[in-house]
C-alpha positions as CSV (number, residue, x, y, z in Angstrom):
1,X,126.6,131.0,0.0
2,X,130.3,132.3,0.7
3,X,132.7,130.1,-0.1
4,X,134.0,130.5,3.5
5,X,130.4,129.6,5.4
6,X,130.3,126.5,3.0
7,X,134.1,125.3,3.7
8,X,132.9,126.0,7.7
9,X,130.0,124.0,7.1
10,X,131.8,121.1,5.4
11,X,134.3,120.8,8.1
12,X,132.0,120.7,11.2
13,X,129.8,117.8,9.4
14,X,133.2,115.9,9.0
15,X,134.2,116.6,12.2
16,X,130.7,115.6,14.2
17,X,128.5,114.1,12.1
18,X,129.9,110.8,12.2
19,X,130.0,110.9,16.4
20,X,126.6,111.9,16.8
21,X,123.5,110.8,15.0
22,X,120.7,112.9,16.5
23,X,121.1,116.6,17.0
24,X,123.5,118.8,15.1
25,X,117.2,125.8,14.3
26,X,115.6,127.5,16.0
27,X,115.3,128.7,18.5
28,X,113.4,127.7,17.1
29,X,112.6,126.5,19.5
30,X,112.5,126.2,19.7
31,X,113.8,127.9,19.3
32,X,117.0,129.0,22.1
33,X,112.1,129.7,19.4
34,X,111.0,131.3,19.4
35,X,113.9,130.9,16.3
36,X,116.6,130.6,18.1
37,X,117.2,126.9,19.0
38,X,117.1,126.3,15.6
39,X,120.1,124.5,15.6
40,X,119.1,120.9,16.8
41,X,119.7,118.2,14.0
42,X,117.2,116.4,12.6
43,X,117.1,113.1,14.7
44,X,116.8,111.5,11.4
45,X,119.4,112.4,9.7
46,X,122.7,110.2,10.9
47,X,125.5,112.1,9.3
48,X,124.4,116.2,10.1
49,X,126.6,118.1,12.2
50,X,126.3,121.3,14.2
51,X,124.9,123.2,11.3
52,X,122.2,120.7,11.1
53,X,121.3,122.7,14.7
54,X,120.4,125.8,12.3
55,X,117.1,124.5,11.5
56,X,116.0,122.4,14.2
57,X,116.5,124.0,17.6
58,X,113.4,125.9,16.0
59,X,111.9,122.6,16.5
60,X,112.0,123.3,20.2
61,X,111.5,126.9,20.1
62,X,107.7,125.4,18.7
63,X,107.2,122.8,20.8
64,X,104.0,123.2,22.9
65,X,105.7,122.3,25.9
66,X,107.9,125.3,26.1
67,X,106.2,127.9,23.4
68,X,108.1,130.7,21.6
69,X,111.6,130.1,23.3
70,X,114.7,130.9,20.7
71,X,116.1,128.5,18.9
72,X,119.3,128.3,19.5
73,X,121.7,125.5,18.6
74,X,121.5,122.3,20.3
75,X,124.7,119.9,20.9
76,X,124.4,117.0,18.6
77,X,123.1,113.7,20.7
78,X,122.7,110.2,19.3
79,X,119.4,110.0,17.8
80,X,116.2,107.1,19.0
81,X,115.8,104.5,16.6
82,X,113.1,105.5,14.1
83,X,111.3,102.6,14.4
84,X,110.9,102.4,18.0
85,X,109.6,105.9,19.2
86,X,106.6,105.6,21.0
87,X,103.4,106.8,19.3
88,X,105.4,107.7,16.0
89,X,103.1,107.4,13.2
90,X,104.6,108.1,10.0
91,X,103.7,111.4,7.7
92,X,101.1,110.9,5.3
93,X,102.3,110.5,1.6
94,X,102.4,113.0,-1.0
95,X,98.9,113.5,-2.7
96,X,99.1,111.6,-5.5
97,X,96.4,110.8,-8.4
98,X,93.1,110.1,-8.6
99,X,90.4,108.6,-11.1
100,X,90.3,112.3,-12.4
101,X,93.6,112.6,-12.9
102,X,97.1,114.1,-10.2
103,X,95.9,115.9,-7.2
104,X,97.5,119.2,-7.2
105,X,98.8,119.7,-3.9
106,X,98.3,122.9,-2.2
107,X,100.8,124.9,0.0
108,X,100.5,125.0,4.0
109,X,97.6,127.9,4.6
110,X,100.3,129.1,7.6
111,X,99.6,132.7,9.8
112,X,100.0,134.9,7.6
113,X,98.7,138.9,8.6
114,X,99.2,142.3,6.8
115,X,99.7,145.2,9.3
116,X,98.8,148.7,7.7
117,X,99.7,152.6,9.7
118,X,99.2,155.1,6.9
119,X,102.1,154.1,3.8
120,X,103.7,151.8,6.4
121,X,102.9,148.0,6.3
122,X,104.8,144.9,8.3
123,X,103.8,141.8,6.9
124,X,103.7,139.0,9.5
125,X,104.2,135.0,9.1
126,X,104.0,132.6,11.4
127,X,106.5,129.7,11.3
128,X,107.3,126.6,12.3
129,X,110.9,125.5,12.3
130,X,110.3,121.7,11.4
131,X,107.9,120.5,8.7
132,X,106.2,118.0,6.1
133,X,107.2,118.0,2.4
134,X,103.6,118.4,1.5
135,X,103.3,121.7,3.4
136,X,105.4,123.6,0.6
137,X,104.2,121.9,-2.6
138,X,107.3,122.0,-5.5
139,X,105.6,124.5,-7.8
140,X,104.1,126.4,-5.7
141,X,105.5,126.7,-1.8
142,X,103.3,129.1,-0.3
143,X,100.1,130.5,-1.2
144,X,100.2,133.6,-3.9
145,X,99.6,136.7,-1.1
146,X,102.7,135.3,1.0
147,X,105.2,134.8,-2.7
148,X,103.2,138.2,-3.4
149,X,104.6,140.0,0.1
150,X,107.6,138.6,0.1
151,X,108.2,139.9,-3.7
152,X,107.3,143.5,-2.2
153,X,109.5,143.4,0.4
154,X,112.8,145.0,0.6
155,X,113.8,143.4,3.3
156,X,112.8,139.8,5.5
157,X,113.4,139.9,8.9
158,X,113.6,136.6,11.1
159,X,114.3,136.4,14.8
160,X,118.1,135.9,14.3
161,X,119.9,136.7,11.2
162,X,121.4,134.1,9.0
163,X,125.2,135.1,10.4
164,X,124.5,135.2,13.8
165,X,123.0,131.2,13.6
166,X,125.8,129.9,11.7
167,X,127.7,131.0,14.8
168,X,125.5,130.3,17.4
169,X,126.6,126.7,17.9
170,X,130.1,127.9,20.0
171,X,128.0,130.2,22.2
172,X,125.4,127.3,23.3
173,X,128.1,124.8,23.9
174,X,130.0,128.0,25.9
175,X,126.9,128.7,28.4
176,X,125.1,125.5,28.0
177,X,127.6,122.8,28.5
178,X,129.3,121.8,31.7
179,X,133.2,120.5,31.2
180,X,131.9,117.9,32.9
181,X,128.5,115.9,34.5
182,X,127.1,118.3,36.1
183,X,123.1,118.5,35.3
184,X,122.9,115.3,38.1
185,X,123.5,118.0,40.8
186,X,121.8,121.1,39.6
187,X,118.6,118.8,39.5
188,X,116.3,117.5,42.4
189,X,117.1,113.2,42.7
190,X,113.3,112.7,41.4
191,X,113.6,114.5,38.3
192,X,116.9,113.6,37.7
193,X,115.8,109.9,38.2
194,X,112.4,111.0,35.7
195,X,115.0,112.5,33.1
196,X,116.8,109.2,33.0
197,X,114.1,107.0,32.7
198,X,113.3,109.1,29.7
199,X,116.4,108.0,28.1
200,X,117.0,104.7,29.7
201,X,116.6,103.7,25.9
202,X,119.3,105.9,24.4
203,X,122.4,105.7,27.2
204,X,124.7,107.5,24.8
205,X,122.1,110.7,24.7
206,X,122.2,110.1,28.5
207,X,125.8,110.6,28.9
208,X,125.9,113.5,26.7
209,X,123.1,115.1,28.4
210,X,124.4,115.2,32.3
211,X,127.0,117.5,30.7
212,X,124.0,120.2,30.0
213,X,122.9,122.5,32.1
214,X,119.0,122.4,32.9
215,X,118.0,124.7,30.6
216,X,119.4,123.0,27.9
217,X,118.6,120.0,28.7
218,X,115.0,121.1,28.4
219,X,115.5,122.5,24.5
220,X,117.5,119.1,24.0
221,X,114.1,116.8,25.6
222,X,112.1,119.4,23.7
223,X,113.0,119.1,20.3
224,X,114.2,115.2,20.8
225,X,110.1,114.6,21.2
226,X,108.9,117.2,17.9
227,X,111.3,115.5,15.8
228,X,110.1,112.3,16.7
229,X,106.9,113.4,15.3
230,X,108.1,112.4,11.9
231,X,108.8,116.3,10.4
232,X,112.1,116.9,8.9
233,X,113.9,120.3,9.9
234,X,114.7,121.0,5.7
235,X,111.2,121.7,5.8
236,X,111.1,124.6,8.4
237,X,109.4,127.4,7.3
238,X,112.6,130.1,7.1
239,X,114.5,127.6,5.2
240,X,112.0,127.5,2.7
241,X,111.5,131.8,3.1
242,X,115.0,132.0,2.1
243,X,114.9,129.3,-0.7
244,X,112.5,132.0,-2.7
245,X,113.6,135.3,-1.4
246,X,117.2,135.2,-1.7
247,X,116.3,134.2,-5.9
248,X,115.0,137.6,-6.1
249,X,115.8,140.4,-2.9
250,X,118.7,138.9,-0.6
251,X,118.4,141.2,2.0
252,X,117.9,139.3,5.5
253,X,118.2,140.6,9.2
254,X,117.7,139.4,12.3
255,X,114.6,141.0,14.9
256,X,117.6,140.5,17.6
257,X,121.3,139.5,18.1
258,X,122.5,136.0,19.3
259,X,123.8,137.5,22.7
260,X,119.9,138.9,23.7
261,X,118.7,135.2,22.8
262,X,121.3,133.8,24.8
263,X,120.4,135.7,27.7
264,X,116.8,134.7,27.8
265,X,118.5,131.7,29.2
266,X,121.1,132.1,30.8
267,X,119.8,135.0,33.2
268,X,117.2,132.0,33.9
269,X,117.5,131.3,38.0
270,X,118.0,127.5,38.8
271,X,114.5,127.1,40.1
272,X,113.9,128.5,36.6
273,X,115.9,126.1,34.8
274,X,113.9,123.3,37.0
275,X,110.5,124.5,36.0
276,X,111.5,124.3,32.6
277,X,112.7,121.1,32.3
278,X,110.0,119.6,34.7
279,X,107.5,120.4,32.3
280,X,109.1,118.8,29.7
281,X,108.6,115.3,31.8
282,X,105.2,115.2,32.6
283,X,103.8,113.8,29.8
284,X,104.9,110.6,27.8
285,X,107.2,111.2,24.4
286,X,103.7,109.6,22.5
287,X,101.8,112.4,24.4
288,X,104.0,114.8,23.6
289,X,104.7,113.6,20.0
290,X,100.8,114.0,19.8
291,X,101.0,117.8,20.5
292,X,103.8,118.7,18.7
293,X,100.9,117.1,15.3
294,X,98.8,118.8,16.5
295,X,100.7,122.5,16.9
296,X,101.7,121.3,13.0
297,X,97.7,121.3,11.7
298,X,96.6,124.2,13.5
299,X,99.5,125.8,11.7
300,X,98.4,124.5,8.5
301,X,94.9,126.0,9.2
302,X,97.1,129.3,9.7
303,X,94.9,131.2,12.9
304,X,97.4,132.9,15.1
305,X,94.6,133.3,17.9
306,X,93.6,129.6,17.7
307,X,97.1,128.7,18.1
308,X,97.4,131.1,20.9
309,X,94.7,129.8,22.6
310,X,95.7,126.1,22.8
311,X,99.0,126.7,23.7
312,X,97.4,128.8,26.5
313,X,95.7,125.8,27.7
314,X,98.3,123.1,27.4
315,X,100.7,126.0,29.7
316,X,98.1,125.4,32.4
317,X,98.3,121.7,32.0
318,X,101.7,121.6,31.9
319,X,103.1,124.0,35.1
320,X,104.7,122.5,38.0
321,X,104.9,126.1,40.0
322,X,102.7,128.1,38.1
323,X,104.6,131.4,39.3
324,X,107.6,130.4,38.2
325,X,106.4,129.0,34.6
326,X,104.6,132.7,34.2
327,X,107.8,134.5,35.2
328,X,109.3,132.1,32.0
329,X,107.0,132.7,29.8
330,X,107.5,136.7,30.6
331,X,111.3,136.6,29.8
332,X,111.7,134.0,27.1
333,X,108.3,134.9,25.1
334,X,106.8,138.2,25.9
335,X,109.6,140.3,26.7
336,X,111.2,138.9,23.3
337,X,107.8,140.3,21.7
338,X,108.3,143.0,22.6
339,X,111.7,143.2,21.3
340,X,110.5,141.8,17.7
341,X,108.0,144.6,18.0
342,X,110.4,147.4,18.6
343,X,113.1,146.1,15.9
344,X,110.6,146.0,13.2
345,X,109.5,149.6,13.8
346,X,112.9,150.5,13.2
347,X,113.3,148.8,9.9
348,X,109.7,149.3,8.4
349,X,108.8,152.6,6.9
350,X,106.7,154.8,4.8
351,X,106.6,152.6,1.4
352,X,109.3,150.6,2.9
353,X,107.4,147.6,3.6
354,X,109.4,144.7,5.8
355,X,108.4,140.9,5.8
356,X,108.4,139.3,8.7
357,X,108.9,135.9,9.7
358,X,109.1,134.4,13.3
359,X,107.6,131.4,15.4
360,X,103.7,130.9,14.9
361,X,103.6,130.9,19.0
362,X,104.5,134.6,18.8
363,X,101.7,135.6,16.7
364,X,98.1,135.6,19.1
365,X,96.6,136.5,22.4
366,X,96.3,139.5,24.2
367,X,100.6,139.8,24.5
368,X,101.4,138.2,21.0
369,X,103.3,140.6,18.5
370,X,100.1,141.1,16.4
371,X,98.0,143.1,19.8
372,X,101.1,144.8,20.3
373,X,101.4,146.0,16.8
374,X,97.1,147.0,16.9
375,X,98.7,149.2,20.1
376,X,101.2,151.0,17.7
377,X,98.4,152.3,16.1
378,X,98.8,149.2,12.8
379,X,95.3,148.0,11.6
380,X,96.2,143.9,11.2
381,X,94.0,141.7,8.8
382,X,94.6,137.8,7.8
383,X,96.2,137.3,4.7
């Protein structure tokens, strides 16, 4: 790491990680995640700052509730107390031994699909911007044809380059925070009333929050509930990527720049913005927690249409104006498919392969990047 990114770092965890506790990916939500909201803090860990936002933010841009949105950063907030999140249960413990002898843990199965057009192939992993320490086991952190693809690979490509997030933080806080309260008027009294009740338990994360505009209120609620789920953003799947490519290539770009992720929100109409955040309230934080475990083991399975498919359902569950949520979903997940679609045509080529890595919620269904790529003429297999 330069020595300038790390004295940036250093500084803005002095500065703000002893004011707020909770949120410092992403995008993932994630996102703004699909990976652009990667850059909530974990809730867990007190003392990160704003950089803590790189990885988390993909939190949200995973979260069922609002599937495939960037991650960009999220301000920091205090975090819940640990202990009294509702429906938390905590991870499972590392495998350990048996009678036989240790119990060789085995890495996360994750989406994971080779695209082949004559001498040209896109490798294509599905990710999830928070995760479990089991799900990328010490010796081995991902299964031998993903560590074999991403040695072939001149270049990985993820949905926002590792520059661009280091500086997303200022541009979230430029479109997404008020100078002052200003999400009670932008918001209709019941939900505002609903959004407070949410955090009746956490007044400081209240006061921070009326100074958010709806939309980001929504990636804030979003990834407050996955990381309550008990996974831990230094397990997200592109901070592990880059823990074992950058050993051996070091080449990473981004599938699109910080200013198109930022407008997938703020080109969002107020009714929009409502929608958004609406959704986000009608279930309990258990409920929600309960998704976001389950999202995690159908990941762990690694079937992009499965995935797909139950994100399709809980959408329908989950829509307050179903108009509006489609006309969401079109500018915050499918047009950005497209997008991801184009930009890796333009950097994969005849033996050139490219390895690429963005949210799992990308991946299936008849508009998901891997369709899109079978219309480009790419024959797509699991890996």
């Amino acid at each position: 790491m330069p020595d300038a990114v790390a004295a940036r770092r250093l500084a803005r965890r002095s500065r703000d990680g002893g004011r707020h506790a909770a949120f410092a990916r992403r995008w993932g939500a994630f996102a703004l995640t699909g990976a652009a909201l990667l850059g909530v803090c974990s809730a867990f860990h007190l003392s990160a700052g704003p950089i803590g936002l790189a990885h988390a933010a993909g939190a949200a841009a995973n979260t069922p509730a609002q599937a495939g949105r960037p991650a960009v950063p999220v301000p920091s907030l205090p975090a819940p107390p640990r202990a009294t999140l509702p429906g938390f249960n905590p991870p499972p413990a590392m495998p350990g031994t048996t009678a036989s002898g240790p119990v060789r843990a085995q890495p996360a199965r994750m989406p994971f699909y080779v695209a082949t057009r004559g001498t040209t192939t896109i490798y294509v992993l599905g990710t999830l911007h928070v995760g479990d320490p089991a799900d990328y086991p010490a010796g081995q952190p991902f299964r031998a044809p993903i560590l074999g693809a991403l040695a072939a690979s001149p270049t990985l490509a993820l949905e926002l380059s590792p520059d661009e997030l280091l500086v997303s933080q200022d541009d979230v806080s430029k479109y997404g925070v008020c100078r002052r309260d200003c999400l009670p008027g932008l918001l209709p009294e019941p939900l505002w009333r609903k959004l407070a009740l949410r955090l009746r338990g956490n007044p400081a994360a209240q006061d921070e929050i009326k100074k958010m505009r709806p939309w980001l209120a929504s990636l804030v609620v979003e990834t407050y509930d996955s990381l309550s789920a008990g996974l831990q953003t230094e397990y997200g799947t592109e901070a592990q990527l880059q823990n074992v490519y950058i050993r051996t290539r070091g080449k990473i770009v981004g599938l699109e720049t910080l200013p198109q992720q930022m407008r997938a929100f703020t080109g969002l109409t107020l009714a929009q913005q409502r929608e958004m955040l609406a959704q986000d309230l009608v279930q309990t934080p258990a409920e929600n927690v309960d998704d976001v475990k389950t999202l995690h083991r159908l990941w762990r399975v690694g079937d992009a249409d499965a995935i797909a498919a139950w994100q399709a359902a809980k959408s329908e569950k989950l829509a307050r104006d179903k108009r509006i949520s489609d006309s969401i979903d079109n500018r915050i997940v499918y047009e950005r498919n497209r997008r991801f679609v184009s930009r890796m045509l333009l950097i994969a080529g005849p033996n050139k392969p490219v390895f690429v890595a963005i949210g799992a919620l990308h991946l299936g269904g008849r508009k998901g990047v891997l369709q899109l790529l079978r219309q480009h003429g790419f024959v797509v297999d699991a890996g």
